[in-house]
C-alpha positions as CSV (number, residue, x, y, z in Angstrom):
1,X,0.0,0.0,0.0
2,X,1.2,3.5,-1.1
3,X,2.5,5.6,1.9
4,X,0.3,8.4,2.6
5,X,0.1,11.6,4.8
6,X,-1.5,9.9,7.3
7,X,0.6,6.7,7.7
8,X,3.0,9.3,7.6
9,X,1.7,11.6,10.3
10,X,1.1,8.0,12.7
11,X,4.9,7.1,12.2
12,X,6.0,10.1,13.2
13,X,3.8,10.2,15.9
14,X,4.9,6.9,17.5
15,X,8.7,7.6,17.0
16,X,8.0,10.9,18.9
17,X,6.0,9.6,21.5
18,X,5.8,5.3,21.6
19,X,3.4,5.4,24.5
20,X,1.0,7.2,22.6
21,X,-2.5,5.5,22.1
22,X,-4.7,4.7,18.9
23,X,-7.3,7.3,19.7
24,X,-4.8,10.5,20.8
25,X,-3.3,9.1,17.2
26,X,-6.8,9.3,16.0
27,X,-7.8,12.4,16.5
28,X,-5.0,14.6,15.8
29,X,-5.0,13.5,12.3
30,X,-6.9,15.8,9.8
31,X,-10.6,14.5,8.4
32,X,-8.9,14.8,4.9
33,X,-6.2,12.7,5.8
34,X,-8.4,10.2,7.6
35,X,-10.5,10.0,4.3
36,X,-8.1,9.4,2.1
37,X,-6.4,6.7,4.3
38,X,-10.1,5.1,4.5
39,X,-10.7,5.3,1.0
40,X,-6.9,3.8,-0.2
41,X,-8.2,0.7,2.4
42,X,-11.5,0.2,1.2
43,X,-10.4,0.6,-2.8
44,X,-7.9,-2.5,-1.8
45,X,-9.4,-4.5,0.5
46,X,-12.9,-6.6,-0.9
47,X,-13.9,-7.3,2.1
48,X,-13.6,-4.7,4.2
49,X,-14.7,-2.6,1.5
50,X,-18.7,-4.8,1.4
51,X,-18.5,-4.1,5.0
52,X,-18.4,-0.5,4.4
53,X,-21.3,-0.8,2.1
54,X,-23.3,-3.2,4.5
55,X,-22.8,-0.8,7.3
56,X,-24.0,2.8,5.9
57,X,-27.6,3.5,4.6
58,X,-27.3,4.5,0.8
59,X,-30.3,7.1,1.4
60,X,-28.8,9.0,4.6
61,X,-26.0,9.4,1.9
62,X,-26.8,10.8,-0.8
63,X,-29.9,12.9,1.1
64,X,-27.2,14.6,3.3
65,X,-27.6,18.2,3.5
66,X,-24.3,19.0,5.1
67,X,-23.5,22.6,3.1
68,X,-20.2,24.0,2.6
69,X,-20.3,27.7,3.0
70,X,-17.9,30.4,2.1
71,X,-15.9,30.7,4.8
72,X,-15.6,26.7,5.0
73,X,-14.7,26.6,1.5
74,X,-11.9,29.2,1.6
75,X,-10.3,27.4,4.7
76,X,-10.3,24.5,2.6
77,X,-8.3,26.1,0.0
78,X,-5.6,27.5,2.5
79,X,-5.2,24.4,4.5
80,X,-4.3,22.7,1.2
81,X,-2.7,25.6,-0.3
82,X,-0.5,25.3,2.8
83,X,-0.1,21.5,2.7
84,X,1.0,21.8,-1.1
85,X,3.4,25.0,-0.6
86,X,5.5,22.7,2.2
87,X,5.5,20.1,0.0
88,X,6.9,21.5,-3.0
89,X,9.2,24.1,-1.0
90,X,11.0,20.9,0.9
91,X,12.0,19.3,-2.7
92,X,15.8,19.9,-2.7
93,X,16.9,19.8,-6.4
94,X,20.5,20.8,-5.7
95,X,21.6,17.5,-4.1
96,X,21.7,14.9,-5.9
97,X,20.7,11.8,-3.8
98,X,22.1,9.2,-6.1
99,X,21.7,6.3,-3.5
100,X,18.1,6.4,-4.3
101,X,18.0,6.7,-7.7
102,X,16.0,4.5,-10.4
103,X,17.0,5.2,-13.7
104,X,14.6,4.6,-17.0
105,X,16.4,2.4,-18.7
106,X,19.5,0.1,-18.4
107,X,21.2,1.8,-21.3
108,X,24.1,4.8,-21.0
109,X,22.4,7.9,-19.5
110,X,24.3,11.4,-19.5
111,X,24.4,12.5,-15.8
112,X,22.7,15.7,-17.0
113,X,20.2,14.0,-18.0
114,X,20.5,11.2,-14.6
115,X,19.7,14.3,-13.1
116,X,16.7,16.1,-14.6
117,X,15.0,12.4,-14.3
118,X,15.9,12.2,-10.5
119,X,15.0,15.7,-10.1
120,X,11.4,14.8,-12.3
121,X,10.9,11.5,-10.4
122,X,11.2,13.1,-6.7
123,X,8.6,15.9,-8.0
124,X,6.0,13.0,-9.2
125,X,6.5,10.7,-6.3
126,X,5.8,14.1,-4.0
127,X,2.0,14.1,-5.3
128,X,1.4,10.8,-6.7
129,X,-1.2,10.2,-4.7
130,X,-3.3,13.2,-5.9
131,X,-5.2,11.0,-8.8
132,X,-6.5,8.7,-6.2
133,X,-7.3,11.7,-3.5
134,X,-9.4,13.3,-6.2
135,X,-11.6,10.3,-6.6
136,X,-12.0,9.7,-4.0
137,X,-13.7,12.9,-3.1
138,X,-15.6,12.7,-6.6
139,X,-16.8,9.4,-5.3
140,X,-18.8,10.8,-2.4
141,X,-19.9,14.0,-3.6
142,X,-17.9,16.4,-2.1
143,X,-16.8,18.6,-5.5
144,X,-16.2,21.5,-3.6
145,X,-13.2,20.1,-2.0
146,X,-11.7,18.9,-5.5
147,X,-12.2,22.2,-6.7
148,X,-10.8,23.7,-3.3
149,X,-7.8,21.0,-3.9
150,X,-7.2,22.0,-7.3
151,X,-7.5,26.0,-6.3
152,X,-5.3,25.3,-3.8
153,X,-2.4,23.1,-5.8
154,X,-2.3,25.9,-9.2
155,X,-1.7,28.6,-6.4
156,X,1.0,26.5,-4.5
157,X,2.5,25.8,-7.9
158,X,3.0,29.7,-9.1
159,X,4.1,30.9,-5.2
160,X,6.7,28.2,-4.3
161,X,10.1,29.1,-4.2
162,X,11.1,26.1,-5.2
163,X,15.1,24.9,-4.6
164,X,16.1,24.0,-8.2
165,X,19.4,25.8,-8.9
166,X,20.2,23.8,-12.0
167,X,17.0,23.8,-13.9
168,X,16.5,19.9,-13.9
169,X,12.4,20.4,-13.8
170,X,13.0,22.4,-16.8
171,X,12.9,26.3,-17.8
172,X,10.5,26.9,-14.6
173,X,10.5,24.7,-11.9
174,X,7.1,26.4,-11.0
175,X,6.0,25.6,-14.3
176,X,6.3,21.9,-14.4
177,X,3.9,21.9,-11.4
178,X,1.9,23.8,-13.2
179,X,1.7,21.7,-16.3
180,X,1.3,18.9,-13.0
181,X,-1.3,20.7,-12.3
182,X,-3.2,20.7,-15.7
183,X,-3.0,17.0,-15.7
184,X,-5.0,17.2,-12.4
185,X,-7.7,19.1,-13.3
186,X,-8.1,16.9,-17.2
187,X,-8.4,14.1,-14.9
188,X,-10.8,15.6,-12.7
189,X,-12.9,16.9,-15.2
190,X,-12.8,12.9,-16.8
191,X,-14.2,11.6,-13.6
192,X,-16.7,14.3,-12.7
193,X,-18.2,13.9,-16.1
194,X,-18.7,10.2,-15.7
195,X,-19.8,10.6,-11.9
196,X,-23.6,10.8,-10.8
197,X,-23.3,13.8,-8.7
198,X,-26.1,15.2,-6.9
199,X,-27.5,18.6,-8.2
200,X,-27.0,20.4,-5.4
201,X,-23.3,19.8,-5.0
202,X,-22.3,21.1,-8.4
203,X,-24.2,24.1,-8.1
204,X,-23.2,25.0,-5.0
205,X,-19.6,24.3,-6.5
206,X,-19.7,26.6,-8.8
207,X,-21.1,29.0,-6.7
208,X,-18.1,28.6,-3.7
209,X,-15.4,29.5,-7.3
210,X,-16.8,32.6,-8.0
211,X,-17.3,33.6,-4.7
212,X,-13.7,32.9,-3.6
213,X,-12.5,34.6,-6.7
214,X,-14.6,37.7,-6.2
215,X,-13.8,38.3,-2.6
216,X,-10.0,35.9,-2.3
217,X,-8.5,36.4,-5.7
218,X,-9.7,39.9,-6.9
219,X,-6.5,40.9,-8.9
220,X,-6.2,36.9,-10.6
221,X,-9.6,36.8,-12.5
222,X,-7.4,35.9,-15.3
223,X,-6.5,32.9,-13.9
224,X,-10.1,31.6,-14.0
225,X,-9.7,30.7,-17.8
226,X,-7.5,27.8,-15.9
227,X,-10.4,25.9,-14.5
228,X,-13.2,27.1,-17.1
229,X,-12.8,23.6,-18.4
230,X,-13.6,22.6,-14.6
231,X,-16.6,24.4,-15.1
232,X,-17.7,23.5,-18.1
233,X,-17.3,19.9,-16.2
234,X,-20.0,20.8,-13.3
235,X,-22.3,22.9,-15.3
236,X,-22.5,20.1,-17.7
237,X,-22.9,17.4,-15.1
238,X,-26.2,19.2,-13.4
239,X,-29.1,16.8,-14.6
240,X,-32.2,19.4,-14.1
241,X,-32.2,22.4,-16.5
242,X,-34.5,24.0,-13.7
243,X,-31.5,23.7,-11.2
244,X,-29.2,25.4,-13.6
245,X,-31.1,28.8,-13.4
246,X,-29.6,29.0,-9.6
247,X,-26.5,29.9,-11.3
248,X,-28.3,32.7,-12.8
249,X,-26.1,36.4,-11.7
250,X,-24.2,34.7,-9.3
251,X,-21.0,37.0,-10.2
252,X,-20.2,40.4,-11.2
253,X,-16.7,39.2,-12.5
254,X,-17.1,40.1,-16.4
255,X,-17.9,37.1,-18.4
256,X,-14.8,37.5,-20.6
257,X,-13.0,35.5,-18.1
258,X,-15.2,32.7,-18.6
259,X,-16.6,32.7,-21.8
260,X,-17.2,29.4,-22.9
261,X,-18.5,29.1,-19.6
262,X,-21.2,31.5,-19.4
263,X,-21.9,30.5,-23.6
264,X,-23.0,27.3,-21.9
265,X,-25.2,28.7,-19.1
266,X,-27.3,30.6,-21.8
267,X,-27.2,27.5,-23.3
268,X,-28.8,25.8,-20.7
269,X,-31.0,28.5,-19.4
270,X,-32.5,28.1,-22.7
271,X,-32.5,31.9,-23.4
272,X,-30.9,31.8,-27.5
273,X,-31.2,36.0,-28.0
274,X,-29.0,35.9,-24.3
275,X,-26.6,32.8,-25.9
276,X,-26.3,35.6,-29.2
277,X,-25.3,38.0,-27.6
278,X,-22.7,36.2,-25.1
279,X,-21.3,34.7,-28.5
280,X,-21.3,37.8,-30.0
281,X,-19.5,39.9,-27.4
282,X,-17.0,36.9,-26.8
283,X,-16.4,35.1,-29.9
284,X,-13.1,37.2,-31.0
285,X,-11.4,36.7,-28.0
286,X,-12.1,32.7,-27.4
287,X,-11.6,30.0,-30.3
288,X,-14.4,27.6,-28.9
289,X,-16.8,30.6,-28.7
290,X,-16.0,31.7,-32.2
291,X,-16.6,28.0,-33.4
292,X,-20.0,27.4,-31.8
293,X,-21.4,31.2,-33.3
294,X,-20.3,30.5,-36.7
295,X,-22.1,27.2,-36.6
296,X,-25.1,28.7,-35.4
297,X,-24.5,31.4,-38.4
298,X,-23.9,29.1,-41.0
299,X,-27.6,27.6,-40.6
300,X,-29.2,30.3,-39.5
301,X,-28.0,33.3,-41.4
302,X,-25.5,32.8,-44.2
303,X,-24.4,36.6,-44.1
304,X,-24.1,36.9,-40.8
305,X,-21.8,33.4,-40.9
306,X,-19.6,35.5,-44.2
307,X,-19.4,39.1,-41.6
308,X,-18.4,36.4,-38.3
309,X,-16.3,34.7,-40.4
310,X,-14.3,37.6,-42.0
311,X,-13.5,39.3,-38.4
312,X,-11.9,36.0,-37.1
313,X,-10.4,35.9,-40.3
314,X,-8.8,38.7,-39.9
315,X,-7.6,38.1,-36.2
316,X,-5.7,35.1,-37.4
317,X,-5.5,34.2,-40.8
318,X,-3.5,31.1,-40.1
319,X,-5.3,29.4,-37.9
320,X,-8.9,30.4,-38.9
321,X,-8.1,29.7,-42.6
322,X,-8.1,26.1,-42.2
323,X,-11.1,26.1,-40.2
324,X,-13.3,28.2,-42.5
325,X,-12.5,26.7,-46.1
326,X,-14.6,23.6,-45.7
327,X,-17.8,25.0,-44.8
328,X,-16.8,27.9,-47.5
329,X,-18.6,28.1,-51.0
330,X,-16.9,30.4,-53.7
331,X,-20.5,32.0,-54.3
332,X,-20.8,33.3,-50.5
333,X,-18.2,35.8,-50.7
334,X,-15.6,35.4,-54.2
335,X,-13.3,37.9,-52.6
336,X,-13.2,36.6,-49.0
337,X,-12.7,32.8,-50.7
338,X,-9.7,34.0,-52.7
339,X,-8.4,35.1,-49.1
340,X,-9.0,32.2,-47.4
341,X,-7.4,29.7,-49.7
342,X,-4.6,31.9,-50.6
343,X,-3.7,32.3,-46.9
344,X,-3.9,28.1,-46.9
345,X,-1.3,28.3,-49.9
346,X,1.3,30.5,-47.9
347,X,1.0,28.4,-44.5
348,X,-0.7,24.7,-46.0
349,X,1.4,24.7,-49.4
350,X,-0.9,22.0,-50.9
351,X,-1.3,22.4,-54.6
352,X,-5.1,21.1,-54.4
353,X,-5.6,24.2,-52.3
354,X,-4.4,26.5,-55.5
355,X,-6.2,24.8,-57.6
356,X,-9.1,26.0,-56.1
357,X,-8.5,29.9,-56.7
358,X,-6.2,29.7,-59.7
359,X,-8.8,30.5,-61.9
360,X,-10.2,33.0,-60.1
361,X,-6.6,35.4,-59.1
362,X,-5.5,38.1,-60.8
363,X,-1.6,38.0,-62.5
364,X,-0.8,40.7,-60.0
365,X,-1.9,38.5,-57.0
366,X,-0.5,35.3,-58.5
367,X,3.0,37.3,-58.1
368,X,2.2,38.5,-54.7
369,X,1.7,35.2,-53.9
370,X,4.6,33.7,-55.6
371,X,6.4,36.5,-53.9
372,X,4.8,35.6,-50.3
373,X,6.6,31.6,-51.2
374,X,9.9,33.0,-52.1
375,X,11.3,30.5,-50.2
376,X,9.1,27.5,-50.9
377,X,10.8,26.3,-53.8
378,X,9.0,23.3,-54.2
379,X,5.3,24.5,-54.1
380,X,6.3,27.2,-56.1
381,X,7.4,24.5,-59.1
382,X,4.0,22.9,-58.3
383,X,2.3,25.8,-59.2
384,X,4.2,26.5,-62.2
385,X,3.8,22.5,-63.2
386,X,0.1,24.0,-63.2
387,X,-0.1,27.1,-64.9
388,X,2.7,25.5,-67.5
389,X,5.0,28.1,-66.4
390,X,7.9,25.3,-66.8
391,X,10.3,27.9,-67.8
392,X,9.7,29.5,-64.4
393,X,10.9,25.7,-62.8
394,X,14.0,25.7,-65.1
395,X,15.3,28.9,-63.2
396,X,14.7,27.7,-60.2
397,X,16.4,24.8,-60.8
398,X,19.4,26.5,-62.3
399,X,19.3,29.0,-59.1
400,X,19.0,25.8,-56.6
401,X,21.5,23.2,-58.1
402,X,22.4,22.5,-54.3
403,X,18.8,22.0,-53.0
404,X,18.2,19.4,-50.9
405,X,15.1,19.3,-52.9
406,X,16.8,19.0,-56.4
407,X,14.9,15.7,-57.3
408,X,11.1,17.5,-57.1
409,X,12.4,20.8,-58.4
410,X,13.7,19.5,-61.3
411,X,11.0,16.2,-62.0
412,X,8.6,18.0,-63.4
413,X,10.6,19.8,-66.4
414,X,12.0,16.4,-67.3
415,X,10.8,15.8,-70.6
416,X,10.0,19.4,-71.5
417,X,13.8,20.6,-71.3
418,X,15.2,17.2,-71.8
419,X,19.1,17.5,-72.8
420,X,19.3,20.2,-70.2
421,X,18.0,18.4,-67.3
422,X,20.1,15.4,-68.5
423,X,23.5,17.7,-68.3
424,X,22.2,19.3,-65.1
425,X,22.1,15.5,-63.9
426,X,25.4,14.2,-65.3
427,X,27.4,17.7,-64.4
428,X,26.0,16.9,-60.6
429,X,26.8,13.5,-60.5
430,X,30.6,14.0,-61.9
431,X,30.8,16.6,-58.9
432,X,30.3,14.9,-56.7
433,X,32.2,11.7,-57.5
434,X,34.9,13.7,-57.7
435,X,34.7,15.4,-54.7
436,X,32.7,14.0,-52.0
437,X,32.6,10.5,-50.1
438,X,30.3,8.3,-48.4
439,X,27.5,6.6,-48.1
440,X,25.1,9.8,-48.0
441,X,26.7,11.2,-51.3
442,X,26.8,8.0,-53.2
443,X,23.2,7.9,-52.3
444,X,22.1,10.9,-53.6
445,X,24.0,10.2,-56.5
446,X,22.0,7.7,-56.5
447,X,18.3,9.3,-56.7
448,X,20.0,11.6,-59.2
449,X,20.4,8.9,-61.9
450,X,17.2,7.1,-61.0
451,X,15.2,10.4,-62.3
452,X,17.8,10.9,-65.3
453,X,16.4,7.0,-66.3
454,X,13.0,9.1,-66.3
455,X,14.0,11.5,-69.5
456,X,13.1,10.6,-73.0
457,X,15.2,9.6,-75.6
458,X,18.2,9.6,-73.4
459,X,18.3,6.4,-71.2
460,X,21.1,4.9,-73.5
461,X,22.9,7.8,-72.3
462,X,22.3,7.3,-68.3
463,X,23.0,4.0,-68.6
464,X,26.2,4.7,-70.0
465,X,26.4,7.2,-67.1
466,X,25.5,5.3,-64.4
467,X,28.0,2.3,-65.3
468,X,30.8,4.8,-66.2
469,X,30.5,5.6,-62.4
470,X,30.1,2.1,-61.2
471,X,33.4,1.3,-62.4
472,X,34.8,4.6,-61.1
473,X,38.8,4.3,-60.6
474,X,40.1,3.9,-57.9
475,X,37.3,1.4,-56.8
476,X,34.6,2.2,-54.7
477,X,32.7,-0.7,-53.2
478,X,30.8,1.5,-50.8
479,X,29.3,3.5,-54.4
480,X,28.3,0.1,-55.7
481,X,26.3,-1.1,-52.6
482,X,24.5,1.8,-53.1
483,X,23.5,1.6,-56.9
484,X,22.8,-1.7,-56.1
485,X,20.3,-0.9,-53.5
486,X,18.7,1.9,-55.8
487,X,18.2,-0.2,-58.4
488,X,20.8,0.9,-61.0
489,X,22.4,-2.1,-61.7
C-alpha cells in the first residue's frame, strides 16, 4: 500500500511519542487525511470494502444536507494551499541523492540527463497520490473540496520558491507543477463527467469558485480561464435544467474570463437571444466561442456566418483559414474565398488548395503570392507545373543546383527541357564523384540517376552514365552497394 500523509503523520507520531495511544493518534489526524487513508483501504481490501457498504444507509448518503459555506470553502483552499506550498518548497533539487535513484532504462544515461530524471521523479512521487485523493472525493460527492484542492495546488504551484538551482524540472520549476497541475484538473474533469453527482453539489460548487474569486482572488480573474474547463465539467454534469437557473447572476466578475463558460449557461437557461449576444461579445477573444457562433450562423444566417467569419479571419488568418475553407462556397463571398485559400497556400502549401482559386486570381496576385513563397521552392514549381510556367521551374532549378530538394524541383521539367536536365544531372553526378565520399553522397548520386532513367530519348545515355560511375577508378565498393540498393544495376 502507497505511503500516505497519514501513515506518515502515525509514524511520526509513535517515533515521537511510543506510549501514545490509537485514539490521541486518532484524533489529531486531519478528516482529509483520515478519508483518504479510508478510501486507499476500502479501494484495496474486498472485504472490508462490502463491510463499508453493508454498514452505511445509501439514502442517509446521498440525502445529506451538510452545506459548505464560504468561509468553510476558503479554509479548505488554504489548509491545502499550505499542505502543497510545504510540500513543494522541501523538494531539494540541488543535491543529488544518487543512493536512491532508479533510472529509466539500463542503457548509457548522461548524468545531466540522470539528473533532470531524478529531479522529475522526486517531484512525481511528491504528489502521486493526488489522482487517487481526487476520486475519492468525486466518489462521495464532495466537489467542492476537488475544486478547493485544485484552487489550492495551481496557487502552491506559481508561489513556491522552489530549490532548483540547475534547472533539472526544466525552464520553470514552477512551471512543471503547473503543467502537473493541468494533468490534475483533465483528470478531474474525466471523472466528474462520468460521476452521478447530486445537483445540489455542483451548483453549490460553482457558486463557492466565483465567490472565492470575487472576494480571495480579486487581482487573478485571469486565472479563471484555468479551470473554465472545470466548469464547463460541473455545469454540464447538473441533470435538471431548472437547477441550472440558480446559477443565474451569481457573479459580477465580467464574463470575458469565462466565456465558454457563461456561452453554456445561456445554453442551458435556454435563453438563444441571451446565448447571441454572449457569443457575440466573446467570440473574438475565445476560439471555442468563435466556433459554436459560426455554426449557429452558418444555418441560420448565411451573411451573418460571411461578416463572423471575416472578423476572425482577420484576427488570425493562419489558424482560422483552415477552419473556414470547408464549410466555405466560392459564391458566399468570391473575394473573401480568394483570401481564405490563398492564406492556406502560404502556410498549408498543398497544390489542391491553388487549384481552387487559380482561376479566379489576378496576375498581380499570383505574383504576390509567388512572392509571399519566395522561399518555398517546391510548391512554387508545383504551381508553375500547373499554370505551365515550366520555364519559371527551369530557373529555379538553375538558381537551386544544391537544393536538398533538387529531385522534385527539377521532375517536373524532365521531358520538357530534356538534354538540359540530363546535363544538369550528369554535371552533378561527376561533382560529386569527384569530390565527395560516403555513403550519403553515393546515395544521392544515386536518386539523381534514377530520375535521369525518367527523360526521354536519353536512357542509352544514363546507362552509359550510371556504369561509367560504377566502375569509377580507384574502386569504390561502398558506391556500388548503393547503386545496387537503388536499383541501377
Amino acid at each position: 500500500m502507497k505511503t500516505t500523509n497519514f501513515t506518515r503523520c502515525v509514524n511520526y507520531s509513535q517515533n515521537i511519542k511510543l506510549d501514545m495511544d490509537f485514539k490521541e493518534i486518532f484524533n489529531k489526524v486531519s478528516e482529509k487525511e483520515k478519508t483518504e487513508y479510508l478510501f486507499q483501504l476500502l479501494d484495496k481490501e474486498d472485504k472490508l470494502r462490502q463491510g463499508f457498504i453493508d454498514s452505511i444507509s445509501i439514502d442517509a448518503c446521498t440525502n445529506s444536507e451538510t452545506t459548505v459555506d464560504n468561509d468553510d470553502f476558503a479554509g479548505l483552499v488554504e489548509g491545502s494551499y499550505d499542505e502543497y506550498l510545504s510540500e513543494m518548497e522541501s523538494l531539494n533539487l540541488e543535491d543529488t541523492d544518487w543512493d536512491n535513484y532508479s533510472p529509466p532504462h539500463s542503457g548509457y544515461i548522461e548524468e545531466w540527463e540522470a539528473e533532470q530524471h531524478m529531479a522529475q521523479q522526486e517531484a512525481d512521487e511528491l504528489f502521486d497520490y493526488m489522482k487517487e485523493h481526487l476520486v475519492s472525493l468525486i466518489i462521495t460527492d464532495d466537489t467542492e473540496t476537488v475544486v478547493a484542492d485544485l484552487l489550492a495546488f495551481y496557487f502552491a504551484s506559481v508561489e513556491a520558491n522552489i530549490n532548483d538551482p540547475y534547472d533539472n524540472l526544466g525552464d520553470s520549476a514552477n512551471g512543471y507543477f503547473m503543467d502537473m497541475h493541468k494533468g490534475f484538473v483533465d483528470y478531474a474533469i474525466e471523472k466528474i463527467s462520468i460521476a452521478s453527482i447530486a445537483d445540489r453539489k455542483l451548483i453549490n460548487t460553482i457558486k463557492l469558485f466565483f465567490n472565492y474569486f470575487h472576494t480571495k482572488k480579486n487581482d487573478c480573474f485571469e486565472d479563471i480561464k484555468i479551470f473554465e474547463g472545470l466548469l464547463l465539467a460541473l455545469l454540464n454534469s447538473i441533470d435538471d435544467d431548472e437547477n441550472v437557473k440558480g446559477l443565474s447572476n451569481i457573479t459580477k466578475i465580467d464574463k470575458k474570463y469565462f466565456p465558454q463558460y457563461s456561452l453554456q449557461l445561456e445554453k442551458r437557461l435556454g435563453n438563444e437571444k441571451s446565448w447571441l449576444e454572449h457569443a457575440r461579445k466573446f467570440y473574438l477573444i475565445d476560439q471555442k466561442v468563435g466556433h459554436e457562433l459560426l455554426g449557429y450562423y452558418y444555418t441560420e444566417d448565411i451573411n451573418n456566418y460571411i461578416s463572423a467569419a471575416k472578423e476572425l479571419f482577420k484576427d488570425d488568418k493562419r489558424y482560422w483559414a483552415k477552419e473556414i475553407a470547408p464549410d466555405l462556397k466560392i459564391e458566399h463571398d468570391q473575394g473573401f474565398y480568394k483570401d481564405v485559400y490563398t492564406e492556406l497556400c502560404i502556410s498549408k502549401r498543398q497544390i489542391s488548395d491553388y487549384k481552387e482559386i487559380k482561376n479566379i486570381l489576378t496576375e498581380t496576385e499570383k505574383e504576390g503570392l509567388h512572392n509571399e513563397l519566395k522561399w518555398a521552392l517546391v510548391f512554387r514549381s508545383e504551381i508553375y507545373t500547373v499554370e505551365k510556367q515550366f520555364d519559371k521551374i527551369k530557373e529555379i532549378v538553375e538558381k537551386n543546383l544544391d537544393s536538398y530538394d533538387f529531385n522534385k524541383l527539377i521532375e517536373p521539367i524532365l521531358n520538357v527541357y530534356p538534354v538540359f536536365c540530363f546535363m544538369t544531372i550528369e554535371k552533378k553526378a561527376n561533382n560529386a564523384i569527384n569530390s565527395e565520399r560516403g555513403r550519403g553522397a553515393y546515395s544521392r548520386i544515386a536518386s539523381w540517376l534514377n530520375i535521369s532513367k525518367k527523360i526521354s530519348g536519353f536512357q542509352n545515355k544514363t546507362k552509359q552514365l550510371i556504369m561509367g560511375l560504377y566502375n569509377h577508378k580507384p574502386n569504390l565498393p561502398a558506391l556500388k552497394d548503393e547503386f545496387r540498393k537503388a536499383g541501377l544495376v
